[in-house]
ROGUKOL-599956 format. One record per residue (C-alpha): residue number from 1; chain; x, z, y negated. Coordinates in steps of 0.25 Angstrom, whole numbers, plus 2048, in hexadecimal, padded with zeros to 3 digits. Each point is the difference from the previous one (the first is absolute). Example, Ala and Ser with C-alpha at 12.3 -4.5 7.8 and 13.67 -1.06 7.14 Angstrom:
[atom 1; A; [831; 81F; 812]]
[atom 2; A; [806; 7FE; 7F2]]
END
This chain:
[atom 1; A; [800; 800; 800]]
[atom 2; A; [80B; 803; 7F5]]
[atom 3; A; [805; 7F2; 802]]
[atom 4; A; [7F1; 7FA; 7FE]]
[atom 5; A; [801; 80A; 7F4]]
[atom 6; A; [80C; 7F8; 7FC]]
[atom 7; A; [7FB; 7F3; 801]]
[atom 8; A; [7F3; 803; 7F9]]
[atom 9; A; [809; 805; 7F3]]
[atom 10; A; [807; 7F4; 801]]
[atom 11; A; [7F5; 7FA; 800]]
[atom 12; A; [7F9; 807; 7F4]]
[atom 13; A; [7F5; 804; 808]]
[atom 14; A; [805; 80E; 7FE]]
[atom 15; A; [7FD; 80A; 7F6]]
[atom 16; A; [80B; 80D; 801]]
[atom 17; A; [7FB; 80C; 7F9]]
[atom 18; A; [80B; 809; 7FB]]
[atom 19; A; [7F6; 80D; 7F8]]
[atom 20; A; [7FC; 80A; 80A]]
[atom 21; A; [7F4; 7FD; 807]]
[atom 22; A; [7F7; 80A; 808]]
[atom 23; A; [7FC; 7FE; 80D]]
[atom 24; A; [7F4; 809; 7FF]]
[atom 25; A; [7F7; 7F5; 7FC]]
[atom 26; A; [808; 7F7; 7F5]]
[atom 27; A; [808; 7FA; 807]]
[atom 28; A; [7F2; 7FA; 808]]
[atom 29; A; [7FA; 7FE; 7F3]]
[atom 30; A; [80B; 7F7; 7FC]]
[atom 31; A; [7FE; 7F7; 80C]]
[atom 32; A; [7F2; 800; 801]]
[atom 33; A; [801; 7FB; 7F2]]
[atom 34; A; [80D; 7F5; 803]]
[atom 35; A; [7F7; 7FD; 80C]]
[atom 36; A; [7F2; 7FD; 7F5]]
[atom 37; A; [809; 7F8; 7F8]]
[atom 38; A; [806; 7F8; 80A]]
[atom 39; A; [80F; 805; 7FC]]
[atom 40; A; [80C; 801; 806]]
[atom 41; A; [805; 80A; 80B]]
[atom 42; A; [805; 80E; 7FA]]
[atom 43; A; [80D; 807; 803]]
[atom 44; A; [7FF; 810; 7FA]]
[atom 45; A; [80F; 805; 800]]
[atom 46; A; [7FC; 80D; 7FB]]
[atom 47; A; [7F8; 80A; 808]]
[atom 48; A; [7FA; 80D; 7F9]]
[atom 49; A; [805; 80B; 809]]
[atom 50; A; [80A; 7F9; 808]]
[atom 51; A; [80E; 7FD; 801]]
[atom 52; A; [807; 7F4; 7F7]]
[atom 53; A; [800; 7F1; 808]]
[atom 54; A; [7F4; 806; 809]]
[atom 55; A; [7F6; 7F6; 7FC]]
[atom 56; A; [7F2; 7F8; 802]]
[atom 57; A; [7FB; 7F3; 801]]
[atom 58; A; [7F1; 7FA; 801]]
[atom 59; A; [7F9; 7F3; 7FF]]
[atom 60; A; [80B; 7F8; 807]]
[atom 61; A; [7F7; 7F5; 809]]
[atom 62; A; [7F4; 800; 7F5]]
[atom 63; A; [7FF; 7F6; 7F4]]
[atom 64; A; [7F3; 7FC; 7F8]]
[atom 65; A; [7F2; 7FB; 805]]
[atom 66; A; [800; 7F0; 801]]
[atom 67; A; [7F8; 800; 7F2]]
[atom 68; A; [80B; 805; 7F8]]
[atom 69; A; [807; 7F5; 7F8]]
[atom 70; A; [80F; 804; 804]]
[atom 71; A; [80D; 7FC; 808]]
[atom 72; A; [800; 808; 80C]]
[atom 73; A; [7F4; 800; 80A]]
[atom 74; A; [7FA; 80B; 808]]
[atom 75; A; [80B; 7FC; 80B]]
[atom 76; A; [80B; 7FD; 7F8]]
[atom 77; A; [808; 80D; 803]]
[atom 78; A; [7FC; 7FE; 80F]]
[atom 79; A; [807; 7F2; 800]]
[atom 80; A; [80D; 806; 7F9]]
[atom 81; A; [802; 80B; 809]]
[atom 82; A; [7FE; 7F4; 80C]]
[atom 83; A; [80B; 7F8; 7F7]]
[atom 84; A; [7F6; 7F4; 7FE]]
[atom 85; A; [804; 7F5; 7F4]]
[atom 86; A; [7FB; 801; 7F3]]
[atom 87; A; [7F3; 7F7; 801]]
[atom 88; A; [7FB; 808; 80D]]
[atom 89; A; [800; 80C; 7F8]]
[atom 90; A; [7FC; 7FC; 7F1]]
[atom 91; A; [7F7; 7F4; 803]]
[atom 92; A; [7F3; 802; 806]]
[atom 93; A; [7FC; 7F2; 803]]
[atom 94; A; [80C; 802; 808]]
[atom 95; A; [7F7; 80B; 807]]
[atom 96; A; [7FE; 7F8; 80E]]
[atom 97; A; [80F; 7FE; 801]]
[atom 98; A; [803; 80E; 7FF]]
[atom 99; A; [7F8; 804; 80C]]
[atom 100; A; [805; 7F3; 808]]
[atom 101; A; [80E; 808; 7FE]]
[atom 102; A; [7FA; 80C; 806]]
[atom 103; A; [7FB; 7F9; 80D]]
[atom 104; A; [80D; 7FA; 801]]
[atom 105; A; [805; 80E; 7FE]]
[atom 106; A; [7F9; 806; 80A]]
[atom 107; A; [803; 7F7; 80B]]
[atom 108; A; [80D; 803; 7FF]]
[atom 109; A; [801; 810; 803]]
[atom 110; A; [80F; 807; 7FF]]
[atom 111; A; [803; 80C; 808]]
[atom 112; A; [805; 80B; 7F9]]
[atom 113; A; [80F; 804; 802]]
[atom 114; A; [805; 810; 803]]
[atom 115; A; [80A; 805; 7F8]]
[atom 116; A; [809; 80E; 800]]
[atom 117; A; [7FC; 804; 7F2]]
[atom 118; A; [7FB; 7FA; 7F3]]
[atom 119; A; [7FB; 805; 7F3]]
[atom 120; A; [7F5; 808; 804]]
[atom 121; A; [80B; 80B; 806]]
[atom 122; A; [806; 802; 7F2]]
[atom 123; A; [7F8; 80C; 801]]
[atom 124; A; [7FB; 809; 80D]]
[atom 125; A; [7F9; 80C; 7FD]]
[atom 126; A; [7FB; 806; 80E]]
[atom 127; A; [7FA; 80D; 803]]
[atom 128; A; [7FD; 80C; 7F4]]
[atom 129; A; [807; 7F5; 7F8]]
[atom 130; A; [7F5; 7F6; 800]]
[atom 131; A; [7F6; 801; 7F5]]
[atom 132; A; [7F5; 7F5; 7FB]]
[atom 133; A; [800; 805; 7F3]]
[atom 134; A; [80F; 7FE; 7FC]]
[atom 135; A; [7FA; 7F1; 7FF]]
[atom 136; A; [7F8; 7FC; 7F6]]
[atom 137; A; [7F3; 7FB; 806]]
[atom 138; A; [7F5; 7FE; 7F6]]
[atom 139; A; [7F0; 805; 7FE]]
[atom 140; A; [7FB; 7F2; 7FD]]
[atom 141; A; [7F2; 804; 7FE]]
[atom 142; A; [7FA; 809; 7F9]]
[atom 143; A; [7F7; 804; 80C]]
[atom 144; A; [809; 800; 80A]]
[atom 145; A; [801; 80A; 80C]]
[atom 146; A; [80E; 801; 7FB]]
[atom 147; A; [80E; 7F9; 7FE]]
[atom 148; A; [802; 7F3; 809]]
[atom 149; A; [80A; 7F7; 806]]
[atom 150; A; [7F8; 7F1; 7FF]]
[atom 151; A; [80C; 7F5; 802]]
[atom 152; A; [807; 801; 80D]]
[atom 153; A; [801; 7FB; 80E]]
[atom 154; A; [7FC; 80B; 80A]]
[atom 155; A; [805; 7FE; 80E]]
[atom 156; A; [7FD; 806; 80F]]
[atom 157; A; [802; 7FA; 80E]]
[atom 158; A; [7F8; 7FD; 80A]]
[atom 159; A; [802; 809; 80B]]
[atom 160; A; [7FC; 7F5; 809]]
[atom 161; A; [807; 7F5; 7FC]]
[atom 162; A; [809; 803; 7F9]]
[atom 163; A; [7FD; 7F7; 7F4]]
[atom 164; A; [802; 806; 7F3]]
[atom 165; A; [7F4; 7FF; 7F6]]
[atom 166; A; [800; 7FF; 7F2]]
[atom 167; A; [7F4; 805; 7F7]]
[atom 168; A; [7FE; 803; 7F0]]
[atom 169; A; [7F7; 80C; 7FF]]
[atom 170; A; [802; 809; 7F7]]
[atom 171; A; [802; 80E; 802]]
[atom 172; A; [7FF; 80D; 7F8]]
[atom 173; A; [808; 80B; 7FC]]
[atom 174; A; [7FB; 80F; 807]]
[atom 175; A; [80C; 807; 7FD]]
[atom 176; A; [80F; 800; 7FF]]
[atom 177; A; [802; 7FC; 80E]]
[atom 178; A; [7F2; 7FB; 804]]
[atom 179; A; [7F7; 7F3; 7FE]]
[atom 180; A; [7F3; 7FA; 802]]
[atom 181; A; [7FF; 7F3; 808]]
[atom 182; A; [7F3; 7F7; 7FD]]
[atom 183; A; [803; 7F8; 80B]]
[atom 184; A; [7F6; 804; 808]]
[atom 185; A; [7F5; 7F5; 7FC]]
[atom 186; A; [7F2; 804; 7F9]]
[atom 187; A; [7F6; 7F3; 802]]
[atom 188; A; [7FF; 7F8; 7F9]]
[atom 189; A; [80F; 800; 800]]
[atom 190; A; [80B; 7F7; 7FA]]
[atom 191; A; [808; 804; 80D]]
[atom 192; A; [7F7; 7FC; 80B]]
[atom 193; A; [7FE; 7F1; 7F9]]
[atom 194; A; [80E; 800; 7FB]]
[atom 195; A; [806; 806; 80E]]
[atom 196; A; [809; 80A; 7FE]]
[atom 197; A; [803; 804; 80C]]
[atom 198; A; [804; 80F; 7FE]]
[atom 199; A; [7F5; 807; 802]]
[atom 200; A; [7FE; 7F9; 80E]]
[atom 201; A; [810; 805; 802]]
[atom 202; A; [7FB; 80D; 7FD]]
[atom 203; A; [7F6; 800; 80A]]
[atom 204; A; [807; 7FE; 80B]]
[atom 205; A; [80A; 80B; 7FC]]
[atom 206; A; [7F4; 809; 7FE]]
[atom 207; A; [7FA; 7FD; 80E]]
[atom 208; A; [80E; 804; 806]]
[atom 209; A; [7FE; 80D; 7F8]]
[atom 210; A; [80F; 7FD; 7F9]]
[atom 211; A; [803; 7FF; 7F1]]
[atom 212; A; [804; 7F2; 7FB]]
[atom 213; A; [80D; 7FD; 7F7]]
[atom 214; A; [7FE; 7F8; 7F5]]
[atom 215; A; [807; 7FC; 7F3]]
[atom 216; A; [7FD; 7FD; 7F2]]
[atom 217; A; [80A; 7F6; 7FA]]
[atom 218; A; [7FE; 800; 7F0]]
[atom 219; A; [807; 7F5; 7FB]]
[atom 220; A; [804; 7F7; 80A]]
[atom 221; A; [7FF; 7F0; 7FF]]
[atom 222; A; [7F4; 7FC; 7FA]]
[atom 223; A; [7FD; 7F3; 80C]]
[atom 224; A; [7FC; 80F; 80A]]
[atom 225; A; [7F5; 803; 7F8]]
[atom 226; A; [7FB; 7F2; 7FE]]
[atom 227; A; [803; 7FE; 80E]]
[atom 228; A; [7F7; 80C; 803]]
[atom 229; A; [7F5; 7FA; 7F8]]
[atom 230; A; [7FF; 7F4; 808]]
[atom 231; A; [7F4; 7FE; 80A]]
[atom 232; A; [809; 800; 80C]]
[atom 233; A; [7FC; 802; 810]]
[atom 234; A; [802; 80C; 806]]
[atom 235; A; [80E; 802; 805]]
[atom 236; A; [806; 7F8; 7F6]]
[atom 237; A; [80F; 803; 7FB]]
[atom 238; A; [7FC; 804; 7F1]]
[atom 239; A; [80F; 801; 7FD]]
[atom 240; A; [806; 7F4; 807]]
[atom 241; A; [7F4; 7F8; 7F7]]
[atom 242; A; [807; 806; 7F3]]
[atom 243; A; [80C; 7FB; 804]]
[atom 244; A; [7FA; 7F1; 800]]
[atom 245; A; [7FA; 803; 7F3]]
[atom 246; A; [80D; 804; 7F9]]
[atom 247; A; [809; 7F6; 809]]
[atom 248; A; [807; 80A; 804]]
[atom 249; A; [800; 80D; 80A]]
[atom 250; A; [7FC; 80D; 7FD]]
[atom 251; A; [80C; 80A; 802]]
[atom 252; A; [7FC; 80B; 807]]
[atom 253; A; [807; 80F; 803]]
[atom 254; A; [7FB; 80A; 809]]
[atom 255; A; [7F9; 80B; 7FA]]
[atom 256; A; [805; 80F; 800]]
[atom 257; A; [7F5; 807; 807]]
[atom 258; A; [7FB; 7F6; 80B]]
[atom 259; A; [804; 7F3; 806]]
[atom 260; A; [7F7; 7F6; 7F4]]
[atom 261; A; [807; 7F7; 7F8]]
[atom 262; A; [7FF; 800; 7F1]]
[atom 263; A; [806; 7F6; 7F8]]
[atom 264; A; [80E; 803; 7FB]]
[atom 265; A; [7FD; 7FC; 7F1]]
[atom 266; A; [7F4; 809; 7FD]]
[atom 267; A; [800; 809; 7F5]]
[atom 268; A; [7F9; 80C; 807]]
[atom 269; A; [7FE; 802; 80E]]
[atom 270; A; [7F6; 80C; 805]]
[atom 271; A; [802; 803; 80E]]
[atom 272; A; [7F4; 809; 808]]
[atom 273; A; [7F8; 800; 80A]]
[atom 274; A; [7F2; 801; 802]]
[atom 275; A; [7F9; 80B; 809]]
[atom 276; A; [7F3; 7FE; 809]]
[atom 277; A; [7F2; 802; 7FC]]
[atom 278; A; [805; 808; 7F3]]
[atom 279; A; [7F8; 7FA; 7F4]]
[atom 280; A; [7FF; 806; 7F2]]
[atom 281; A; [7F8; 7FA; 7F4]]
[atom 282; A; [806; 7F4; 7F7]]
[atom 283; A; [7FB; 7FA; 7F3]]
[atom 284; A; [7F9; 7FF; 7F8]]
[atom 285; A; [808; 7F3; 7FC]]
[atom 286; A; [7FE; 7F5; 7F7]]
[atom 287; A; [7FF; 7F5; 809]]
[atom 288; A; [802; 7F2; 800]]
[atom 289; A; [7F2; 7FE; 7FF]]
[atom 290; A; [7F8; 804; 7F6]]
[atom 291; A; [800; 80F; 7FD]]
[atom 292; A; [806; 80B; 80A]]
[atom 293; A; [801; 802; 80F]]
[atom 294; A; [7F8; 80B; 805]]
[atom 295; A; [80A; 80B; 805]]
[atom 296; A; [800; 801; 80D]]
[atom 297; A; [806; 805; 80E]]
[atom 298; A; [80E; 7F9; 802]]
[atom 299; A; [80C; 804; 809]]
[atom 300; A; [80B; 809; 7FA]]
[atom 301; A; [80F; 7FB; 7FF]]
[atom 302; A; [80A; 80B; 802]]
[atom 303; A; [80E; 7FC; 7F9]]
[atom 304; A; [80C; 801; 809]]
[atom 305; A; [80A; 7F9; 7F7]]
[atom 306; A; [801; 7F7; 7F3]]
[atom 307; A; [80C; 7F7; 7FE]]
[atom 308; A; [801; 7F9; 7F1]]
[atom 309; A; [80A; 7F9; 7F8]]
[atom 310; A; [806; 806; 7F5]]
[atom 311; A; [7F8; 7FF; 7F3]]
[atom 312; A; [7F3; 7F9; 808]]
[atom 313; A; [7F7; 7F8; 7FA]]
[atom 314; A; [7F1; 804; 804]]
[atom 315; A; [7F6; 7F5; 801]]
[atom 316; A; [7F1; 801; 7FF]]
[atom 317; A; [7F2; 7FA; 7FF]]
[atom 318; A; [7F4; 803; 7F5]]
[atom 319; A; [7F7; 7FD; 809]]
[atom 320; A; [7F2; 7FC; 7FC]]
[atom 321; A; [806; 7FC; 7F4]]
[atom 322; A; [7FF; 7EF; 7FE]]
[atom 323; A; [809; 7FA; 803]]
[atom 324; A; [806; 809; 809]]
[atom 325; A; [80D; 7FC; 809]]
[atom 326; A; [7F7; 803; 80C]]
[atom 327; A; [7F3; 7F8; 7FA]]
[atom 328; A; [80C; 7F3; 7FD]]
[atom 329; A; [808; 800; 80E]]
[atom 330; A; [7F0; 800; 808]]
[atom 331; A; [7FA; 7F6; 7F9]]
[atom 332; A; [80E; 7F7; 805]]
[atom 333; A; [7FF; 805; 80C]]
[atom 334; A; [7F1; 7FE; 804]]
[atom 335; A; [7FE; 7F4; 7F7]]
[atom 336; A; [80B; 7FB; 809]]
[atom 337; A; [7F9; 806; 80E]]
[atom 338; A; [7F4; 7F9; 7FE]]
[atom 339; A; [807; 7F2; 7FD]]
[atom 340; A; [804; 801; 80B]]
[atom 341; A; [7F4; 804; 809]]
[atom 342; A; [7F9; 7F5; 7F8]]
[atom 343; A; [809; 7F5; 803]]
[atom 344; A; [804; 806; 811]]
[atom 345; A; [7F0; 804; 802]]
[atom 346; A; [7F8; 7F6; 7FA]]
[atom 347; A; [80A; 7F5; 7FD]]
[atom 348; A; [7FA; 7FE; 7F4]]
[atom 349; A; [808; 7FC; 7F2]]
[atom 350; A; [802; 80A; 7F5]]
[atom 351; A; [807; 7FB; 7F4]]
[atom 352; A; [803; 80E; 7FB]]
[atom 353; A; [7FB; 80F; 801]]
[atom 354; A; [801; 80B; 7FB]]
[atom 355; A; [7FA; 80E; 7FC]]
[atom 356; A; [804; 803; 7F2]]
[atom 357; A; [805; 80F; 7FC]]
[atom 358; A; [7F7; 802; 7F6]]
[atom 359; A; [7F4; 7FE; 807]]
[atom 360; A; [804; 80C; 809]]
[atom 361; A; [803; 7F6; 80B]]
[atom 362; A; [7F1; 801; 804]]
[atom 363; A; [7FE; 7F0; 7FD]]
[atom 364; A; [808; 7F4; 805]]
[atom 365; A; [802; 7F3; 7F9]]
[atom 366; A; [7FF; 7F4; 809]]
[atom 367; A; [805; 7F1; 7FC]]
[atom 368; A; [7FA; 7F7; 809]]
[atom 369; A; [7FB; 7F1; 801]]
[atom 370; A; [7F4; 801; 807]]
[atom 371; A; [7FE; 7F5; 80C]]
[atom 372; A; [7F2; 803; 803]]
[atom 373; A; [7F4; 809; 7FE]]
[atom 374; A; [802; 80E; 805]]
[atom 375; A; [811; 7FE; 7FE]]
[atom 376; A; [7FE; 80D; 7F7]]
[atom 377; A; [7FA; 806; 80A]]
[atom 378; A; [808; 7FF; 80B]]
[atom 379; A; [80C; 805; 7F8]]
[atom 380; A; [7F7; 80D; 7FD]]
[atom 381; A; [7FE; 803; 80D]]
[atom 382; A; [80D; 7FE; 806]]
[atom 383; A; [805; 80A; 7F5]]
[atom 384; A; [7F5; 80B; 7FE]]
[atom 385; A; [804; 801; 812]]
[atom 386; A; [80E; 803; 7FD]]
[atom 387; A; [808; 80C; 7FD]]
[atom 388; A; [804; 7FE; 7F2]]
[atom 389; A; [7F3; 7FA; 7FE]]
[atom 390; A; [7FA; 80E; 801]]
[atom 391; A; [806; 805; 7F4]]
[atom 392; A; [7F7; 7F6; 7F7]]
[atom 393; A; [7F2; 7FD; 7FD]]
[atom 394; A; [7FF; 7F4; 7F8]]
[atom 395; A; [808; 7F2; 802]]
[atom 396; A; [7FE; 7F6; 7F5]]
[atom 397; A; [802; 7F1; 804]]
[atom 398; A; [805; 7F6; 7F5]]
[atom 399; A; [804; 7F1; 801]]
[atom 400; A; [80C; 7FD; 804]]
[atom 401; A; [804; 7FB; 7F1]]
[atom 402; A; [801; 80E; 7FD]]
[atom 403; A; [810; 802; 7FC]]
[atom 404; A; [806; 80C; 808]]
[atom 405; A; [7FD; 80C; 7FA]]
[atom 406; A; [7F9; 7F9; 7F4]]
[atom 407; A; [7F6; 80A; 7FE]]
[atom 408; A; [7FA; 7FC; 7F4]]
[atom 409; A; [7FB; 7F4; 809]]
[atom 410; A; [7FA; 80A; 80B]]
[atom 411; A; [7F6; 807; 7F4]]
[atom 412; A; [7FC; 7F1; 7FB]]
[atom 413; A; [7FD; 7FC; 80E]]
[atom 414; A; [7F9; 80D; 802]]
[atom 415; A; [7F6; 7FF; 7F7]]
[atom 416; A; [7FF; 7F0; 7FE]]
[atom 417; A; [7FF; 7FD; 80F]]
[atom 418; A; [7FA; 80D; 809]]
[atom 419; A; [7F0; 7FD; 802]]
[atom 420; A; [7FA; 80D; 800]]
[atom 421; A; [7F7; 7FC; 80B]]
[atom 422; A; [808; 7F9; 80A]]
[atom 423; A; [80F; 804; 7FB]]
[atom 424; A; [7FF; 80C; 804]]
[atom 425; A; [800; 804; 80F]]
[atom 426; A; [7FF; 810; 805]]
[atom 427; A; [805; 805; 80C]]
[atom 428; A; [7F7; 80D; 801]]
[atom 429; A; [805; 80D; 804]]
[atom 430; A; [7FF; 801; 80E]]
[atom 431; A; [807; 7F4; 800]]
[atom 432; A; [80E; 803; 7F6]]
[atom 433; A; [80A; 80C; 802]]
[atom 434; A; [801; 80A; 7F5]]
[atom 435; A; [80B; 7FD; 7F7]]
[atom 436; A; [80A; 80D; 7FB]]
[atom 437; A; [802; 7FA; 7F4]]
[atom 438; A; [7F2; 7FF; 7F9]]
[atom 439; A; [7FA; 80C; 7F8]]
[atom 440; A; [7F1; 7FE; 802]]
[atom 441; A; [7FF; 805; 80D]]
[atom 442; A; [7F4; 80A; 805]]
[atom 443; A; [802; 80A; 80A]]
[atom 444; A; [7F5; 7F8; 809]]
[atom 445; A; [80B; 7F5; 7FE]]
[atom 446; A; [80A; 809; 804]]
[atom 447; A; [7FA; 805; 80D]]
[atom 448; A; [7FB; 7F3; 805]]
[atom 449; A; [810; 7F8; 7FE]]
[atom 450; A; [7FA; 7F6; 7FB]]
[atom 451; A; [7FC; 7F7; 7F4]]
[atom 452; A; [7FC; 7F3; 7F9]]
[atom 453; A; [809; 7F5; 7FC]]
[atom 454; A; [7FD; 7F4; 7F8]]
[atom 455; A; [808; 7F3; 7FC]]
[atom 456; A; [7FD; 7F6; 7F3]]
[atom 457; A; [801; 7F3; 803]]
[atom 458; A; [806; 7F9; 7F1]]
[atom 459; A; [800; 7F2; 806]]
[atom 460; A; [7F8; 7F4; 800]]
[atom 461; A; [7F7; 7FC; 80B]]
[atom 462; A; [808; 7F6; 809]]
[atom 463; A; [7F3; 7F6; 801]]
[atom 464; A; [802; 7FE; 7F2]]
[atom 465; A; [804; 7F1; 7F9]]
[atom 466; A; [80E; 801; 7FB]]
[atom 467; A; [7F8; 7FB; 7F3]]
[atom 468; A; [7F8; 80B; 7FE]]
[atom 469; A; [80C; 80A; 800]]
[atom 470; A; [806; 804; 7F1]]
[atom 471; A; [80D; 7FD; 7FB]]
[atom 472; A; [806; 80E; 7FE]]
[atom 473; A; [803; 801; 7F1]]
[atom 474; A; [80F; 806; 7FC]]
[atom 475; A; [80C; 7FD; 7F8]]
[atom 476; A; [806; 7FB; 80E]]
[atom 477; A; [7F6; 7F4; 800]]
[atom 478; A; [805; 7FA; 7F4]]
[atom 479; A; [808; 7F4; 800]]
[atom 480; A; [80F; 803; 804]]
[atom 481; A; [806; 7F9; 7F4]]
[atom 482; A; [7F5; 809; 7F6]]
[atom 483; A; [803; 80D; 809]]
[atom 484; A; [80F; 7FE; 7FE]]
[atom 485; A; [800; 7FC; 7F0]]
[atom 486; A; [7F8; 80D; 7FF]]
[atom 487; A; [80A; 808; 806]]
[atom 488; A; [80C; 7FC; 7F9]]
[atom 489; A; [7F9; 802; 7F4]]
[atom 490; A; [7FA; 80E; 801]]
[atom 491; A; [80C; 806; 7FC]]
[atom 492; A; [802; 7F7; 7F4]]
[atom 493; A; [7F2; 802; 7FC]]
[atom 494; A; [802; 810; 7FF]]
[atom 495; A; [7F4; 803; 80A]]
[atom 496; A; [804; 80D; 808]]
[atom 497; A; [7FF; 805; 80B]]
[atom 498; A; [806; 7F5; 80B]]
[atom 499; A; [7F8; 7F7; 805]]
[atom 500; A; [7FB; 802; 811]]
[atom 501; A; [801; 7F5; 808]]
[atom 502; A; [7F8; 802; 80D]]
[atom 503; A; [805; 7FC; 80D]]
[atom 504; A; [810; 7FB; 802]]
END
């Protein structure tokens, strides 16, 4: 992570903050507000309370909605820390390349490499010397159940197979020497649909009456906690897939209180293990969904160990708070899963998809060219009977002239092309899953698992003329010669701001 921090100064998407900064809400604060404005990621070098070159850092996967008028995109930062070229990460109609990379990406996984030592073994504190609040984890909310670690990779091992898993729940702080996992999932769950798998680990430790080791590694390359948002199967190598996203393996060293691997270039490493059938309550938490988290019973973490590099850098997550680096890595990745099911499963073309951060990824964008009556149709089924489609309600179909991204052109299509009447198709509630993410939900809702989806089709009926479709109106459909005149003139003619050009 401190050589993604690196790269993102370089790149002047980094905004360092020298005046102390409290991490009893302000520091929060700050990002919730750098996460409103669409601004860069924030670097606090000077911690209230704690010692010189310990520090924080927040919103480093989120940028700004896709209607703010700026450079950098919702994915940018997620393209730099994957060391993408300049146009996959600044130029949204360069939005289907950039997930064309990831599938190349993902196909090509890289097993991580053991080392002897690394970074993360500057520091090892073991025993009465381990205290959780020598670091300075923030109270991001004001409701809160308490003071919280929300950006990290959390491993276990199967006890089975052997396979390591990697999960992104957040956990709570209990005490000097105790947390609170949320990894136990409470439906409807962004676990369960997502599949982190560390909850099912836990169960079978639980069933052997046996405490399970884990880890929580703050700081460790950014591809692991993308990687762990991804809509894998069951099984699959989370850390190997990192390595393919970045190019190159992770390294990994052995841990000081069981035989996990952590990655030898994380900040912070908290070492524990969990003991069976003990719960004690988490939350309230502001979640990533609109307002908190009920608490609830989770399983406790006892700390054996905690192994830092000098002067670490703590990242975290405002959650709940647009746009959040959670909210901006799970649009890629589920706009990305359901590409994919479209196009394996239905075998139907999509120009583009996506479900835009701003709208709470509750609502997918689909470019299409429709080939026949129903085409719209099909698509929605094929995604509201997926996994990742079960975190949205509402899919909206446009043309297939829509520019990636373009989302101007998605509103005009919406209201200029949706019939009320037959535009509109409802899949009723016994029908639908119950999306995590919406905030209308009842109790009934709740107890029956289930609820009603709907998708907008923005397209003109394929038994249409071609004569009797409009010309769509824009600066784009000028002549080239009048287009170009006009641009190399607008600076001459004093007219601010710089003129947009739609699509490449």
């Amino acid at each position: 992570m401190r050589r993604y921090i690196a790269r993102l100064e370089k790149m002047g998407e980094l905004n360092p903050i020298e005046e102390e900064i409290h991490w009893h809400l302000q520091a929060a604060a700050l990002g919730a507000m750098s996460n409103r404005l669409g601004d860069k990621a924030i670097h606090y070098k000077n911690i209230k309370g704690y010692p010189e070159g310990y520090s924080m850092a927040t919103s480093l996967l989120s940028g700004p909605g896709t209607l703010y008028t700026r450079e950098r995109l919702p994915w940018t930062r997620q393209a730099i820390a994957l060391e993408l070229e300049h146009n996959l990460a600044y130029n949204k109609y360069y939005y289907p390349e950039f997930l064309d990379v990831i599938k190349e990406r993902l196909r090509s996984p890289l097993r991580v490499t053991q080392v002897k030592s690394g970074p993360c073994k500057e520091e090892v504190l073991l025993g009465d010397e381990v205290d959780l609040f020598n670091f300075p984890f923030p109270f991001i909310h004001a409701d809160d159940g308490g003071r919280y670690s929300s950006f990290h990779g959390i491993t276990a091992k199967d006890p089975e197979s052997g396979m390591q898993e990697w999960g992104f729940s957040r956990v709570m702080i209990k005490d000097y020497r105790t947390l609170i996992g949320s990894f136990l999932p409470q439906e409807p769950s962004l676990i369960t649909i997502i599949g982190e798998g560390i909850w099912k680990i836990y169960q079978k430790y639980e069933r052997e009456n046996k405490p399970m080791p884990i880890c929580i590694c703050l700081g460790a390359p950014v591809a692991l906690y993308i990687s762990s948002l991804f809509f894998l199967l069951e099984g699959t190598d989370k850390a190997a897939i990192a390595g393919g996203l970045r190019l190159e393996p992770i390294e990994m060293v052995k841990a000081e209180s069981s035989d996990l691997l952590v990655p030898s270039t994380s900040e912070i490493v908290i070492e524990g293990e969990v003991p069976p059938h003990v719960r004690i309550i988490e939350g309230p938490y502001g979640e990533k969904t609109a307002g908190y988290s009920q608490p609830s019973p989770q399983p406790v973490i006892n700390v054996k160990a905690i192994t830092h590099r000098k002067n670490p850098i703590l990242p975290f997550i405002v959650d709940g708070a647009k746009v959040s680096d959670f909210m901006a890595v799970l649009s890629t990745t589920a706009s990305f899963e359901l590409i994919r099911i479209i196009r394996l499963h239905a075998n139907l073309f999509v120009r583009w998809l996506n479900l835009p951060v701003e709208w709470g990824l509750t609502t997918g964008v689909i470019s299409i060219k429709p080939l026949f009556p129903g085409h719209p149709y099909q698509i929605a089924a094929t995604v509201f009977s997926s996994r990742a489609g079960r975190l949205i309600d509402k899919l909206i179909f446009v043309e297939d002239d829509v520019p990636p991204m373009e989302m101007t052109y998605v509103y005009w299509d919406f209201i200029e092309k949706n019939h009320p009447d037959r535009g509109i198709v409802i899949w009723e509630g016994a029908d639908a899953s119950l999306s995590p993410l919406v905030a209308y939900t009842s109790e009934e809702d709740k107890k029956r698992g289930t609820g009603s989806k709907v998708f907008f089709d923005c397209t003109f009926p394929t038994t249409w003329p071609k004569e009797d479709i409009p010309a769509r109106l824009s600066f784009e459909h000028f002549p080239q010669e009048i287009r170009k005149r006009v641009l190399e003139r607008w600076e001459k003619l004093g007219i601010k701001p710089k003129p947009q050009i739609v699509g490449r």
